[in-house]
C-alpha positions in Angstrom: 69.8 319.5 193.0 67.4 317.3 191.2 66.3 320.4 188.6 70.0 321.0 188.5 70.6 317.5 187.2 67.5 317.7 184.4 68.9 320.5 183.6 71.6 319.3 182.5 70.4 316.2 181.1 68.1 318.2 179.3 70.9 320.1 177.4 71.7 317.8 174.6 68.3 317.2 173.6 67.5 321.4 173.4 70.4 321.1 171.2 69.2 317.7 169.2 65.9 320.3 168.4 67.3 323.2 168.0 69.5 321.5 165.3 66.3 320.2 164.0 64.3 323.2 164.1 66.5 325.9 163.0 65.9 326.2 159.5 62.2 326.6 160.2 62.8 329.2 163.6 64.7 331.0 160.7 62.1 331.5 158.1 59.7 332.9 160.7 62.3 335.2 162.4 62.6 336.9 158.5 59.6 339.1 159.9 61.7 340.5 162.7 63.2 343.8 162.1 66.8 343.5 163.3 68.7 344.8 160.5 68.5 347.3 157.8 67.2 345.3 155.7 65.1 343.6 157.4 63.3 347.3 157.4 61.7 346.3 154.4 59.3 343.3 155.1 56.3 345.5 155.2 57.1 346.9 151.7 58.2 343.9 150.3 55.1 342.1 151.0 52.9 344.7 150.0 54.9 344.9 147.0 54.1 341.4 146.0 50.3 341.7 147.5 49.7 344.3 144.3 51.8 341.5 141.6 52.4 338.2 142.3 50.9 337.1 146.0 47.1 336.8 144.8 47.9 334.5 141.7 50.1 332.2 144.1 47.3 332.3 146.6 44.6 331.2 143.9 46.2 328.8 142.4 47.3 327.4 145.2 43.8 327.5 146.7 41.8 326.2 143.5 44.9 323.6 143.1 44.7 322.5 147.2 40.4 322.2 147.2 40.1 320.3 143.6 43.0 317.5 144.9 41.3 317.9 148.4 37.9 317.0 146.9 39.3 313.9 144.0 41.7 312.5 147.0 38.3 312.5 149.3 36.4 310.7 146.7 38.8 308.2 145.2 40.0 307.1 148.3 36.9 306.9 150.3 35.0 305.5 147.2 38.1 302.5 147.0 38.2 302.1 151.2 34.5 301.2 150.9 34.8 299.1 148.1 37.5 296.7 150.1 36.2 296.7 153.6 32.1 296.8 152.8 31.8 295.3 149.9 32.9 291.2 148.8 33.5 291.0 144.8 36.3 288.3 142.9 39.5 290.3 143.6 39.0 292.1 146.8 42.0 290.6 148.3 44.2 291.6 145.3 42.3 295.1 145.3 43.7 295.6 149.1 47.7 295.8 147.9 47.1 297.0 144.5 45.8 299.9 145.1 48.7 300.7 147.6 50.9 300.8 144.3 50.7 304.5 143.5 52.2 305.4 147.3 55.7 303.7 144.6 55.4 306.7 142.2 56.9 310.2 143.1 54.0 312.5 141.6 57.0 314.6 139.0 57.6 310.9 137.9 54.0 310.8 137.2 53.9 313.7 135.6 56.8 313.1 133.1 55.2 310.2 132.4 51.6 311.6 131.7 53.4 314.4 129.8 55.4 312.1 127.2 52.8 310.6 126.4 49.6 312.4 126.4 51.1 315.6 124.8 51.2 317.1 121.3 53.8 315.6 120.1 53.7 312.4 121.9 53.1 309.1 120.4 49.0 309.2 121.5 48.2 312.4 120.2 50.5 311.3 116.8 49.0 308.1 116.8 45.7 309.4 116.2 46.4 312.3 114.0 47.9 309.9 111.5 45.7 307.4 111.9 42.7 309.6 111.4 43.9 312.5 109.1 42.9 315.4 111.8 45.3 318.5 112.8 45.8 320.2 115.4 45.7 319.3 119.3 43.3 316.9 119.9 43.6 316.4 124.0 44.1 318.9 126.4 46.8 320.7 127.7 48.6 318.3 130.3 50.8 321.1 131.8 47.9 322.9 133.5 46.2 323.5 136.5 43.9 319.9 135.2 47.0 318.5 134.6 48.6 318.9 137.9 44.7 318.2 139.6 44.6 314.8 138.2 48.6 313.7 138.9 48.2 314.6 142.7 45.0 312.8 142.8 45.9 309.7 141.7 49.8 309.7 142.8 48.3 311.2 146.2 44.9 309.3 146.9 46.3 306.4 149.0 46.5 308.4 152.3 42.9 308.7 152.1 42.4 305.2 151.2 44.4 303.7 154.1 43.1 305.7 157.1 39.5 304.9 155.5 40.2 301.3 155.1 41.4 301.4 158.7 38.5 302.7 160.2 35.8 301.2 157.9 37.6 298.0 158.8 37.4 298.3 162.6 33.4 298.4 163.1 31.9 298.8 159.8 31.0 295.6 159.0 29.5 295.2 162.3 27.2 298.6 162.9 26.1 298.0 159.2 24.7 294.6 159.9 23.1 296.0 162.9 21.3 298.6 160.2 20.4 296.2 158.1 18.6 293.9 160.8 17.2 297.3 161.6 15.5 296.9 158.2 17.5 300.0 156.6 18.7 299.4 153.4 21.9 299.6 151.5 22.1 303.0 150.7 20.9 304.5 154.1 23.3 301.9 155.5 26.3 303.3 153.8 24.8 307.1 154.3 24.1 307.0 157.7 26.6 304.5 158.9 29.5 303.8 157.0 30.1 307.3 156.0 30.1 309.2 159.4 32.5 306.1 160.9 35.0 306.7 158.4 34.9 310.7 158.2 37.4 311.3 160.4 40.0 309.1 159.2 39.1 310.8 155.9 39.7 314.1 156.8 43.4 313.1 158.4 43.8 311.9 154.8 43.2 315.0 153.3 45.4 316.8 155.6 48.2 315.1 155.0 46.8 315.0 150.7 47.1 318.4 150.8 50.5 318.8 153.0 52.2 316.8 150.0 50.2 319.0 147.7 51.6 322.4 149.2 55.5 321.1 149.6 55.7 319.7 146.0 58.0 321.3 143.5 58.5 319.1 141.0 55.2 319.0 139.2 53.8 322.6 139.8 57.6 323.6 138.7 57.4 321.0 135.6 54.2 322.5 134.3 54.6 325.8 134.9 51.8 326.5 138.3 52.7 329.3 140.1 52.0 328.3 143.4 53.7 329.5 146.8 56.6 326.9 146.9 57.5 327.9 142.7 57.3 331.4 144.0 59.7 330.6 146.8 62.3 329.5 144.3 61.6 332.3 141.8 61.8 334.8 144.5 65.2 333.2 145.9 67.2 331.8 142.5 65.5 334.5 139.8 64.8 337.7 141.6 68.2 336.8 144.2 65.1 338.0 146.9 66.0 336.1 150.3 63.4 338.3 152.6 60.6 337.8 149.8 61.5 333.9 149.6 61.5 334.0 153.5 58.1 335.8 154.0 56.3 333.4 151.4 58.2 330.7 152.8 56.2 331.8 156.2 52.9 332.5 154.9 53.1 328.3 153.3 54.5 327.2 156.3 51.8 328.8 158.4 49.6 327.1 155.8 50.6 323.8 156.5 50.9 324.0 160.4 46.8 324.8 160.1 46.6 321.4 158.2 48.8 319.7 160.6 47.0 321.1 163.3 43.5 319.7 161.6 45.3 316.6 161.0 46.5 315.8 164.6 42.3 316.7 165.7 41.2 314.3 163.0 43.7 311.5 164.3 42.6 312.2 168.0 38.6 311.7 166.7 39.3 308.7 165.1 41.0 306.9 167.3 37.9 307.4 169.5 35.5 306.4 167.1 37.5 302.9 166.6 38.1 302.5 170.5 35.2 299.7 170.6 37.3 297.4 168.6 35.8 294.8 167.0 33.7 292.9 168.9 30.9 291.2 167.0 32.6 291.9 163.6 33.1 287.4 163.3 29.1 287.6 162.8 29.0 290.4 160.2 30.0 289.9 156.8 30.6 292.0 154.0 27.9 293.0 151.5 28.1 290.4 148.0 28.1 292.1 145.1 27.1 290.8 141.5 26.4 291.1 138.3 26.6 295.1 137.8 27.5 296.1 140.6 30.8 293.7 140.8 31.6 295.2 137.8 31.0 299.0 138.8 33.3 297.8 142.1 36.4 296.3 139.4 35.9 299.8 138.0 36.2 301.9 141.3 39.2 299.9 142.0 40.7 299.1 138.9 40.7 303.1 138.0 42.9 304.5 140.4 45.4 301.8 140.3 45.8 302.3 136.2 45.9 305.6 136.8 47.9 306.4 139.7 50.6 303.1 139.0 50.2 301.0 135.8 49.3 303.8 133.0 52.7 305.9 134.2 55.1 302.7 134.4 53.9 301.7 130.7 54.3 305.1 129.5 58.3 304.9 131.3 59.0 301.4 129.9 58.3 302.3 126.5 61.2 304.4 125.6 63.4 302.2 127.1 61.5 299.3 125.0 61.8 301.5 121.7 65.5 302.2 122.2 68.2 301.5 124.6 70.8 303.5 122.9 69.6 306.8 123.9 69.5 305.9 127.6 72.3 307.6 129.8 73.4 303.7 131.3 76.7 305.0 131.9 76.4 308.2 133.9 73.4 306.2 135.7 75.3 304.2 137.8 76.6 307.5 139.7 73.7 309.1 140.4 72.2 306.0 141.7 75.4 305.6 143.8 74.6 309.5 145.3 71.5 308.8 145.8 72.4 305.6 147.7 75.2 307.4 149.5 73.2 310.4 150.8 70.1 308.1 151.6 72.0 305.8 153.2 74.1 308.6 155.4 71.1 310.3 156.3 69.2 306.9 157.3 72.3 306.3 159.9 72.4 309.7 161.3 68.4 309.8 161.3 67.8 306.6 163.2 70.2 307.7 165.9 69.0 310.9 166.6 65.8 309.7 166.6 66.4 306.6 168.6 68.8 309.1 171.3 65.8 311.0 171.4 62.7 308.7 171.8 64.9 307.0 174.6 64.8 310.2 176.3 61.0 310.3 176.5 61.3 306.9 177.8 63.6 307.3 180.6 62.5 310.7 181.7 58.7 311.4 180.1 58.7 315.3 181.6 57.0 317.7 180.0 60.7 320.0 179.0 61.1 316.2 176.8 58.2 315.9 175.3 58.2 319.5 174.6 62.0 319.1 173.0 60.9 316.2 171.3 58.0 317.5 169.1 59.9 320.6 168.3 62.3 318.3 166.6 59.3 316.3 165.0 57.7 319.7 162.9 60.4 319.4 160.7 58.7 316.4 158.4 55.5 318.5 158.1 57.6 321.9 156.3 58.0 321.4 152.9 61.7 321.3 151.1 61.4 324.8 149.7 60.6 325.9 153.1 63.2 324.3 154.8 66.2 325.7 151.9 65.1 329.0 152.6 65.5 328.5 156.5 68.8 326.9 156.3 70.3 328.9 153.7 69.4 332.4 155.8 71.6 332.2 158.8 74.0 331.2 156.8 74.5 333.6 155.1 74.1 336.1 157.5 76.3 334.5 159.4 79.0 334.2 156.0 78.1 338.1 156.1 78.7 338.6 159.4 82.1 336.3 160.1 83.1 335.9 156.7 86.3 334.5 158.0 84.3 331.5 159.9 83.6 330.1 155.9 80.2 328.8 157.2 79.1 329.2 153.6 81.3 327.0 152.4 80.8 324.7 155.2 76.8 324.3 154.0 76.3 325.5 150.9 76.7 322.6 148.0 78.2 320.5 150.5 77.5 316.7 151.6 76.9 318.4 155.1 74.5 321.0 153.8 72.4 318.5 151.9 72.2 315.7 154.8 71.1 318.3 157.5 68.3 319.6 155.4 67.4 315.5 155.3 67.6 315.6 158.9 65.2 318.2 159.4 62.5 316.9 157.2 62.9 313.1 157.4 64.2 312.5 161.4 60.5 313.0 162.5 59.9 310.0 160.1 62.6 307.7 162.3 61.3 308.8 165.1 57.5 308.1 164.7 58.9 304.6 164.0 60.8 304.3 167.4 58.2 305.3 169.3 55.4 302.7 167.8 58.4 300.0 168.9 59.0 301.5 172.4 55.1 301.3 172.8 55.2 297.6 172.6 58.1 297.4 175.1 56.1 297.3 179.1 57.5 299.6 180.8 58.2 296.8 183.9 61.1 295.6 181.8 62.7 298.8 182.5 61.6 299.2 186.4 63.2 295.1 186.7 66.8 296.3 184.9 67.0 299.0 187.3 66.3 297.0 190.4 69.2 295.0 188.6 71.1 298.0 188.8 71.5 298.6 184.7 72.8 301.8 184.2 71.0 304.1 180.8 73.3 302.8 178.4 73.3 299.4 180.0 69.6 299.3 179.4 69.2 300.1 175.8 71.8 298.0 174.8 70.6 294.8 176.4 67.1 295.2 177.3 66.0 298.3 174.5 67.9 297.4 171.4 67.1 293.4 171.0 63.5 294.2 170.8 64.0 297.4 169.0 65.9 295.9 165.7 62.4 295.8 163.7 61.5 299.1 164.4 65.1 300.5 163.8 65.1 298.7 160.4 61.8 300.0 159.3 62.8 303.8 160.0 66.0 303.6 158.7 64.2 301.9 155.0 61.4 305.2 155.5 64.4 307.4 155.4 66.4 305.7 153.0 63.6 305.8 150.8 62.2 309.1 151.4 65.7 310.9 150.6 65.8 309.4 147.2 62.9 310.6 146.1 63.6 314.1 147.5 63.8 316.5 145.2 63.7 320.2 146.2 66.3 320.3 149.1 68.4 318.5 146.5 68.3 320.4 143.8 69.3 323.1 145.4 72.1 322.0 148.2 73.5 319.4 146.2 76.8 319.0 146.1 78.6 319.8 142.7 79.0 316.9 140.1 76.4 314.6 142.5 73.4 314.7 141.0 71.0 312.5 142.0 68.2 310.1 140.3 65.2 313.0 141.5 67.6 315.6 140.3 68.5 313.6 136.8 64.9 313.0 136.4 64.1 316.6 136.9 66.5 318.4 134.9 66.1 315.9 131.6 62.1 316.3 131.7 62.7 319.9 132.3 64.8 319.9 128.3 62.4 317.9 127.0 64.6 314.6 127.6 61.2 312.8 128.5 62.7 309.5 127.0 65.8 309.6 129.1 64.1 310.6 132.6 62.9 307.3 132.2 65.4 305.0 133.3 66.0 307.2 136.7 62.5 307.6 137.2 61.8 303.9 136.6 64.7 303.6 139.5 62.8 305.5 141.9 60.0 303.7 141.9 61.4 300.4 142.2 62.7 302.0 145.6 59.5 302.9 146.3 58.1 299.8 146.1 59.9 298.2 148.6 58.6 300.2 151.8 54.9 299.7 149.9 55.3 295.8 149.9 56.4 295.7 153.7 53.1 298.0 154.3 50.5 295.8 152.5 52.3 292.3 154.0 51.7 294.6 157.5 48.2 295.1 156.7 47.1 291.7 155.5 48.7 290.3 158.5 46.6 292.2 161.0 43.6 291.7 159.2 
């Protein structure tokens, strides 16, 4: 009777994840041969294996290790500076260089595009100015190009899981070292460096996750890498199996890095366990003279690069001229973009909070189990996730023609907002379940002696103390949808473009003047999830 009744109560969350995870179940049944067509996945891939396959798989490779190896050293090189190091400015150094976490890395690519490139006002600037001819910087849409944007839009992940874990016992060990008699550079060698490796190579992971599922600036400057080739294969070549099997082959990709992630979370959580007892004694290193200036220019670097360089290069046209600024078709994409962030926020936080209440009140292993198949969604990137929603539909269009799932999904409002679902509820529910961890568990044994019923208890007892938490996952997803772009551009509605979309499409015809305004836009979104994050991290410290 009792495996009767979980049974039961287990049905609606099965169908919570399988909602969740269908579009990615769907991309990886595209190897199974059911159908006719289907027949031809072996051909198909071998086809591109002899053409296009090992030029996506370099470039993605040489793209993945070079923004691997930058994101390892900026952030690593900035974490140290902050937590091991005391300067003028260290304080200040903590937030700023939080700032580029504001700016979507196409925004920082239009940017560095308008103004760095032939014809922009630099490269004009000096031409006149000097009499020379001829292109006098290098190529910013290249493989360089897209290197240093994902570096400095992208290093931040590194930088706060390093300053976390340098933060915890660094100061401390390295004082031990240094009583020890070993000096500086052993200290930070032998000490400082292993402490923090962990949290470094989580950073990376999720560095080169972001790397893998963006569109916009391999797309922009022309990189063939796996997720371009996903929407060649599907929108030029009209190729859903080919689409599908690359689609597997990068979503195998990032699981591994997910996978190496989730280990390098696990190992650093053990190597902070000791807490930090005795850090009141140590103090951080003080720097002058030379090297307080070498530490401004670790810091200051990244932040110029990664935040203030890209916003001046935005504000300028608008400075120049306001005339040639879309302000009156602007108000309507920043209302879709409100609109869908806003629907897909609501719907996000209750699924998310229906679920993590689940694990609360019945923590079985079929729960968990549901739970984290409806979590994978946030780690598959947008082109991967299209792909997966767009295939049973249309089989199913092809199948029941009559049902007009196709029109049901495709360029809808409901379309659009369930692709959101799939990548952004994981997002919701991370945040639910940081709040339910600070909730004892004895609150929940005393309602039921009380004789609350489940939804007596998260009303009363769950909700009061979860209204921080809910707010904070629903502003993640809020903010996270408007900077989407890929699922967007693609499922969209008709006539509802959006700011990412807008900013997209008018770089993409050379518009670089006008993609300002909505790119400006998005970044002031941005901003507001990074504020609450560095007010977080200065009160715990």
């Amino acid at each position: 009777m009792r495996r009767t009744s979980l049974a039961l109560r287990s049905i609606p969350l099965i169908l919570f994840a399988g909602f969740l995870s269908l579009p990615v179940l769907a991309v990886l049944a595209s190897w199974l041969p059911v159908g006719q067509g289907d027949a031809q996945a072996g051909s198909i891939l071998r086809e591109m294996a002899s053409t296009v396959l090992p030029g996506y798989v370099w470039t993605t490779l040489w793209l993945s290790l070079l923004v691997a190896v930058g994101a390892a050293i900026v952030g690593t090189g900035t974490a140290a500076m902050v937590t091991l190091f005391d300067f003028p400015g260290r304080r200040t150094f903590e937030w700023l260089l939080l700032l580029p976490l504001a700016m979507p890395a196409y925004v920082t690519a239009y940017a560095y595009t308008d103004f760095l490139q032939f014809s922009g006002p630099l490269q004009v600037g000096l031409r006149n100015t000097f009499g020379l001819e001829g292109r006098l910087l290098p190529e910013v849409r290249s493989l360089g190009g897209a290197v240093w944007v994902f570096i400095f839009s992208l290093y931040p992940y590194v930088y706060l899981l390093a300053r976390t874990a340098l933060g915890e016992r660094a100061a401390h060990l390295m004082e031990a070292a240094r009583l020890l008699g070993a000096p500086l550079s052993r200290r930070i060698r032998t000490v400082a460096l292993p402490l923090a490796r962990p949290a470094v190579a989580a950073g990376v992971a999720l560095v080169l996750m972001e790397t893998l599922a963006d569109f916009g600036v391999t797309s922009y400057f022309g990189i063939q890498t796996f997720t371009t080739g996903i929407y060649k294969a599907w929108l030029s070549m009209d190729n859903r199996l080919a689409a599908a099997q690359l689609a597997t082959i990068l979503l195998v990709l990032v699981l591994l890095l997910l996978h190496l992630e989730h280990r390098a979370q696990k190992r650093m959580r053990f190597a902070a366990s000791g807490g930090r007892a005795g850090s009141a004694e140590a103090q951080p290193v003080r720097l002058r003279g030379a090297r307080c200036a070498a530490a401004w220019a670790i810091c200051v670097l990244p932040v110029v690069m990664g935040f203030v360089a890209p916003v001046f290069f935005m504000l300028r046209p608008l400075a120049a001229d306001w005339s040639v600024l879309p302000w009156e078709r602007f108000v309507d994409w920043a209302w879709n973009s409100v609109r869908l962030g806003g629907i897909t926020a609501g719907l996000a936080v209750a699924v998310a909070l229906a679920l993590a209440f689940a694990v609360r009140r019945q923590p079985d292993r079929i729960t968990r189990g549901v739970v984290q198949l409806a979590s994978v969604g946030y780690a598959v990137p947008g082109a991967v996730i299209v792909v997966g929603l767009l295939l049973p539909v249309g089989w199913l269009q092809a199948t029941v023609p009559q049902w007009g799932v196709g029109a049901l999904v495709t360029a809808t409002a409901f379309g659009i907002v369930w692709a959101y679902l799939v990548r952004f509820c994981a997002v919701a529910l991370q945040s639910l379940q940081s709040g339910y961890a600070r909730i004892p568990p004895s609150l929940d044994a005393s309602a039921r002696m009380l004789g609350a019923g489940s939804a007596r208890l998260l009303a009363r007892v769950h909700w009061p103390l979860l209204k921080r938490s809910t707010a904070a996952a629903a502003l993640l997803v809020f903010v996270d949808v408007m900077k989407e772009l890929p699922a967007t551009m693609v499922l969209r509605p008709f006539n509802s473009d959006t700011l990412a979309v807008v900013a997209y499409q008018l770089a993409r015809d050379e518009r670089l003047g006008e993609a300002a305004l909505p790119s400006l836009a998005l970044v002031a979104v941005g901003l507001v999830p990074v504020i609450l994050l560095s007010r977080t991290l200065r009160s715990r410290a």
